[in-house]
N, C-alpha and C positions, 0 to 999 in steps of 0.2 A: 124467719130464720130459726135453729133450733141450737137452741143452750146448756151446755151440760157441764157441771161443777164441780173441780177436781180440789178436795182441800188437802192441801198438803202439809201445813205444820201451825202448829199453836206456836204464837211468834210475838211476845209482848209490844205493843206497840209497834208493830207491822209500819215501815212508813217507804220504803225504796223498791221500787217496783223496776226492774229493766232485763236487758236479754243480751246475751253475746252468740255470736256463731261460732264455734269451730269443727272440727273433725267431721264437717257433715252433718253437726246438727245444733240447733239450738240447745242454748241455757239457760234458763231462767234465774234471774238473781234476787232475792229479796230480803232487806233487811231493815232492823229497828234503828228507831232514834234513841231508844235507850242505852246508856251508857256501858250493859254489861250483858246484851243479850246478842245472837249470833247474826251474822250473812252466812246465807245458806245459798246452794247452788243445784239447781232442780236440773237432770236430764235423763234421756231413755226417750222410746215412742209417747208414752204419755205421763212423762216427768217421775218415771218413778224409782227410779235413781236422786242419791243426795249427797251431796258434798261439801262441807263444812267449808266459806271461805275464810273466814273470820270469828274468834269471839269477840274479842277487847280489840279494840276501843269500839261503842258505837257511834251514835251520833248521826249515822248516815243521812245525809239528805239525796245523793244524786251517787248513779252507777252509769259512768258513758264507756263505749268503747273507744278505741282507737282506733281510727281511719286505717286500713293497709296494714293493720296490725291484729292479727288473728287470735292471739289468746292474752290483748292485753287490753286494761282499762285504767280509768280517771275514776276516783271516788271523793269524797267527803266523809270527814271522817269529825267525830267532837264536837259538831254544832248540836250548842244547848243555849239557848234561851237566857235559860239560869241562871249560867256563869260565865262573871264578868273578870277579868278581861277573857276573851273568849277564847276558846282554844280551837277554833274552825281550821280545819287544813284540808288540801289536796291531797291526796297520796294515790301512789303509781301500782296498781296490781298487775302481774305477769306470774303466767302459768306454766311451772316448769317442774317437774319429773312428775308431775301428778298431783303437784300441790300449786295452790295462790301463794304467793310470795310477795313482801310492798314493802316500799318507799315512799319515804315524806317525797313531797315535790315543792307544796308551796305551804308556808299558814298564810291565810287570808280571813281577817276579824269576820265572825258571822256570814263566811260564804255560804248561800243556800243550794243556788240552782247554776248548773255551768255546762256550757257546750263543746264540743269543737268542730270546728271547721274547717275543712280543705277545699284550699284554693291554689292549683297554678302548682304540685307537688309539695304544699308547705298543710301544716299540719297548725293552726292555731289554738291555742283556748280562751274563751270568752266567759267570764266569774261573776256571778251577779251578789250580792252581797242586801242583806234586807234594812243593815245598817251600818253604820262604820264604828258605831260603840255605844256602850248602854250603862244607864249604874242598875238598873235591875231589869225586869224582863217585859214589861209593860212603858217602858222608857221607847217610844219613838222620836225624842227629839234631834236626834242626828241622821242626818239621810246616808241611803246606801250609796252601792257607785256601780259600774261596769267596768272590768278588768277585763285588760288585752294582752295577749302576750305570744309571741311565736315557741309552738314547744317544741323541745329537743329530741333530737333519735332517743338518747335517755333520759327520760323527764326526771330522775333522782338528780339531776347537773341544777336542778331547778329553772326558773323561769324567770325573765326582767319584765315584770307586770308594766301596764301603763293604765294610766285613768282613763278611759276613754270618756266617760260621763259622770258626773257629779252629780248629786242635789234631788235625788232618788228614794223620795220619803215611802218604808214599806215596802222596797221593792221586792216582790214574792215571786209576780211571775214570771214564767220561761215556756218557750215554745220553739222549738227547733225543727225548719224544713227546706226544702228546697226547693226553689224556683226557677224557673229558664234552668237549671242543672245546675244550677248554685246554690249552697248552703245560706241559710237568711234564720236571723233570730229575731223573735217579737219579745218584750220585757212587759211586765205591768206591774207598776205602782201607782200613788198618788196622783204622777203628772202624766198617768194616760199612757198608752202605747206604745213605744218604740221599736221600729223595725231598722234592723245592725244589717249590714253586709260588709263580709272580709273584704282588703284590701286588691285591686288587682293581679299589684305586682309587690315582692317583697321590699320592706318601705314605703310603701303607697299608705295609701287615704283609708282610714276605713270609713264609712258610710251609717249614718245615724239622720233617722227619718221619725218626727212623731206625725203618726195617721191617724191616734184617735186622742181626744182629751177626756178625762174620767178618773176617777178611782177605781185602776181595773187590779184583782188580786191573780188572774188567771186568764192563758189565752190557748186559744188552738184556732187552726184553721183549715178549712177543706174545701172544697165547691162540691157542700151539702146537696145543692139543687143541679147541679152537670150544665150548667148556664158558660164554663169557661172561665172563671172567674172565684175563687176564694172567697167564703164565706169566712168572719168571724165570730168564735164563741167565747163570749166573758162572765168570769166570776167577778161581782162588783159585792160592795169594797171588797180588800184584804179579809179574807174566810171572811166571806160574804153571805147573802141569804139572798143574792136574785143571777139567775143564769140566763143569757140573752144571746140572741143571733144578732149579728151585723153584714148588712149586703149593701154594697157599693152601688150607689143608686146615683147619677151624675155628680162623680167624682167624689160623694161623701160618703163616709157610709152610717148607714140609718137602721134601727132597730127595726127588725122583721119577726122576730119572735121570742117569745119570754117562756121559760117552764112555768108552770101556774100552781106545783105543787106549793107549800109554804116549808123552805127549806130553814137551815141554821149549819152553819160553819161549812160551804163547800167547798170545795179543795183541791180536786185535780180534773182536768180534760185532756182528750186528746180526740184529733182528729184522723181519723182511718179508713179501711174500709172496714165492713164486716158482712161475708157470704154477698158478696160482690156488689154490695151499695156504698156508695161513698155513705159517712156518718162521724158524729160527733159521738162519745163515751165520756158520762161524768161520775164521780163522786161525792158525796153527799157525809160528812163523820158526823152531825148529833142528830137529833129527831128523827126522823126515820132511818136515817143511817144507809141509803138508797145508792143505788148501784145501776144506771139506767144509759140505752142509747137512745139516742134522736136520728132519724133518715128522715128523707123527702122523697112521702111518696102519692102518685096525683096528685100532685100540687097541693098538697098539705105538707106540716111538718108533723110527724109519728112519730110517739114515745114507747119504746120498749119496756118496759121494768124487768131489770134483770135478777136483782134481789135484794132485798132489806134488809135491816140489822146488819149491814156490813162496816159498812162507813169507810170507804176508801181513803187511802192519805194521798198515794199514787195510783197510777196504774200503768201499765206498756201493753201496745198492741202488737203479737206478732202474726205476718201474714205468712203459712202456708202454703203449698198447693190445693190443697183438698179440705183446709179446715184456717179458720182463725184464729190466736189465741190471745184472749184476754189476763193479762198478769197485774194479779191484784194483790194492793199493801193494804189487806181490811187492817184498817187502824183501831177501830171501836170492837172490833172483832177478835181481835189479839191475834191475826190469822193471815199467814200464805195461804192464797188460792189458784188457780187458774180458769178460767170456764173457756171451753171448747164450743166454736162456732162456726156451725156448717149449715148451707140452706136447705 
């Protein structure tokens, strides 16, 4: 495959990497955790067009779209570590005369990572939160939770959260995809993996399964090998220093490969394709700071190095017709990028 790297903006603390579509073409959105530095919004043939969506407040952890809603999104807005009590919230972006315009929607203490899901016409969100409260920032002794909640035609009307799970020591990871043509979330913290699926019908059950036990900090999943079947890839522990495959080998699933670089704090996956191989994409923020895919090919697993000194926080893949693109939050880097992937 051939890689080519589009840097777009010096960005203190780079950490939210995501993409909306509208008017015909993608956007790329990237923004800081810091509390006074911008979301920017990248587009054109090859991003080179910019759009200010925000300066204040940062904090950003996560940029989702809205299902069936073309120029609107779910953000995170204020998650800091730092400070106690926290000031984490949801808030509702909508794009209207040419500018992002937002609303609070929800606070939820230390929400990190959040999805949503549509099933059946309804429109869900699911909050993951890394704790429910802290006296300083190295304080893990209160566990996270997962938040459910049906959201509204206007999410500013807010939302009636429900606890879906408790007792969620670290909870960091999130992994969002869909299966049989349904939306499905994997979570990882301390007590291992949990795979969510929305309710059938409005009121129903929502569906919480743990498939793996572990201190996992990070999940994705793909059928790396075209076997039928999903592979997983985890960050162990929370910003971890070991990255591993897992393949369902009768009914369990069993460690099939480990990166063997010697890594420190990594931090984001996702699973995609890229120049038409199904693959895993990780990032790596301290020592080498590495930027690297994994595919399966001849029955090995092959590691790309895409480039160093970057240190991803996030990343989003978007798929193309004629190219892939990789959207990167270099967090060690202080830097919006993109890199273009064609075979």
């Amino acid at each position: 495959m051939k890689i080519e790297k589009k840097h777009l903006d010096e960005m203190k603390r780079c950490y939210c990497a995501s993409n909306i579509s509208f008017d015909g073409e993608n956007h790329v959105l990237l923004a800081s955790e810091d509390p006074e530095v911008a979301c920017n919004m990248y587009y054109g043939k090859d991003f080179e067009k910019k759009q200010n969506v925000w300066t204040t407040p940062g904090g950003c952890m996560s940029i989702v779209p809205i299902p069936g809603k073309e120029k609107e999104f779910l953000a995170v807005q204020e998650f800091y570590l730092k400070v106690t009590p926290s000031l984490a919230k949801i808030v509702w972006g909508k794009y209207e005369d040419g500018e992002w315009k937002f609303k609070d929607v929800v606070s939820i203490p230390y929400v990190h990572r959040f999805g949503i899901f549509h099933a059946n016409g309804i429109n869900y969100l699911i909050a993951a939160t890394v704790a429910t409260s802290k006296k300083e920032k190295n304080d893990w002794s209160v566990p996270g939770r997962i938040y459910v909640a049906e959201l509204p035609e206007d999410p500013s009307k807010g939302v009636e959260l429900e606890i879906l799970v408790d007792g969620l020591y670290r909870n960091h990871g999130f992994w969002q995809t869909k299966e049989d043509g349904k939306d499905v979330g994997y979570f990882g913290s301390d007590q291992g993996i949990l795979r969510v699926s929305a309710p059938e019908k409005r009121g129903g059950q929502w569906k919480t399964e743990l498939i793996m036990e572990g201190h996992i900090g990070e999940i994705a999943t793909i059928d790396i090998d075209n076997d039928g079947e999903d592979e997983i890839m985890t960050i162990e522990e929370f910003h971890g220093d070991t990255i591993q495959i897992y393949k369902k080998i009768d009914g369990k699933y069993t460690k099939v490969w480990k990166y063997d670089n010697e890594i420190d704090f990594a931090h984001t996956l996702v699973g995609t394709k890229l120049a038409g191989q199904n693959a895993f994409v990780c990032g790596v923020r301290r020592k080498d700071c590495e930027l690297f895919a994994v595919t399966y090919e001849d029955g090995e697993y092959k590691v790309t190095m895409i480039e160093k000194g970057v240190g991803p926080a996030n990343l989003c893949v978007v798929n193309e017709k004629d190219r892939d693109i990789i959207v990167a939050a270099n967090h060690t880097a202080n830097e919006a990028a993109v890199y273009f992937v064609t075979e």
